[in-house]
N, C-alpha and C positions, 0 to 999 in steps of 0.2 A: 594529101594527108588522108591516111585510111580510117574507119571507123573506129579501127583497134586502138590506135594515136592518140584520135581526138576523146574516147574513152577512158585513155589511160593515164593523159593529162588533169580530167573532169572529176573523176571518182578518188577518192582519197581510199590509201592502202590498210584495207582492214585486216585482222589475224586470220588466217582460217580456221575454221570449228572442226578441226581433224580429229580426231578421239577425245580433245578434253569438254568433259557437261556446260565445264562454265562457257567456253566459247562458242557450242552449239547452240543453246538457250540463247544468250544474247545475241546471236545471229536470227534468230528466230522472230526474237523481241523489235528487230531490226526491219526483219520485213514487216511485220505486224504494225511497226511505229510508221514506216516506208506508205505500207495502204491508207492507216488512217489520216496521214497529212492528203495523201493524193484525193482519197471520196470529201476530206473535210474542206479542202482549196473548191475541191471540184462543187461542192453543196452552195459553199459563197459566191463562185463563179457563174451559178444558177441563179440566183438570189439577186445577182448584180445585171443578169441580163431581163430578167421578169421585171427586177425595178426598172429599167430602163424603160421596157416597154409599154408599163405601166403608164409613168411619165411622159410615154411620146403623145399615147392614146388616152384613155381615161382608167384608173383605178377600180377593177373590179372587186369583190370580197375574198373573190380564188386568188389573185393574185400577190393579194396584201398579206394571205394566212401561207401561199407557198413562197415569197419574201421570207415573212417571220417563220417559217418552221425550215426553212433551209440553212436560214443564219443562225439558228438554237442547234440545229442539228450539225454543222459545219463547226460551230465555237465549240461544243460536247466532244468531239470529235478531235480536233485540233490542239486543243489545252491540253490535254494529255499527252496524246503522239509528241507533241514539241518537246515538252516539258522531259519526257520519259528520254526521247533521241537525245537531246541534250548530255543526258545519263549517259547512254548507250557509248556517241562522242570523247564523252569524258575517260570512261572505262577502256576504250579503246586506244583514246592518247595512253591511261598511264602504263599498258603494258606494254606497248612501246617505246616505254621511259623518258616521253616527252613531257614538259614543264607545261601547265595552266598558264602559265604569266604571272604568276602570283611569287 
C-alpha cells in the first residue's frame, strides 16, 4: 500500500478553494487552525516531558515556570484551533450536503 492509499484513506475529502473567497478563506482558516493544534499539542507534549523529568530528578524553579507557561501556552493555543476546526468541519460537512446527526 502506497503513500497516496494510506493518505487517501486518512484525510477526509475537503472542497477545493478554486475561485470561490469563501472556500479560499476557510482553507486558509484551515491551515492556520491545522499549525495551532500542532505548536499547542506540541507545547503540552514539552510540558509533560520537563514534568517527568522534574519528577524523576528534583524540581528546579526553571522547570516548574517552563511546565506552567507551556501548559498556558499550549491551552491559548488549543481552545481556539479546536473549537474554530470544529467550525471549519462543520462548514465543510454542510456543503457537501452531509447531515450533523441531529
Amino acid at each position: 500500500m502506497g503513500f497516496e492509499a494510506v493518505r487517501a484513506c486518512s484525510v477526509p475529502e475537503r472542497p477545493e478553494p478554486t475561485d470561490d473567497p469563501v472556500l479560499a478563506r476557510r482553507a486558509r482558516i484551515s491551515r492556520l487552525v491545522d499549525l495551532g493544534q500542532r505548536v499547542g499539542y506540541g507545547l503540552w507534549l514539552v510540558a509533560i516531558v520537563v514534568f517527568v523529568a522534574g519528577a524523576v530528578t528534583s524540581f528546579r524553579p526553571a522547570m516548574v515556570t517552563v511546565v506552567i507557561g507551556c501548559l498556558a501556552a499550549g491551552s491559548a493555543l488549543l481552545a481556539p484551533s479546536i473549537v474554530i476546526g470544529y467550525g471549519v468541519k462543520a462548514a465543510d460537512r454542510a456543503d457537501r450536503g452531509e447531515s450533523d446527526g441531529h
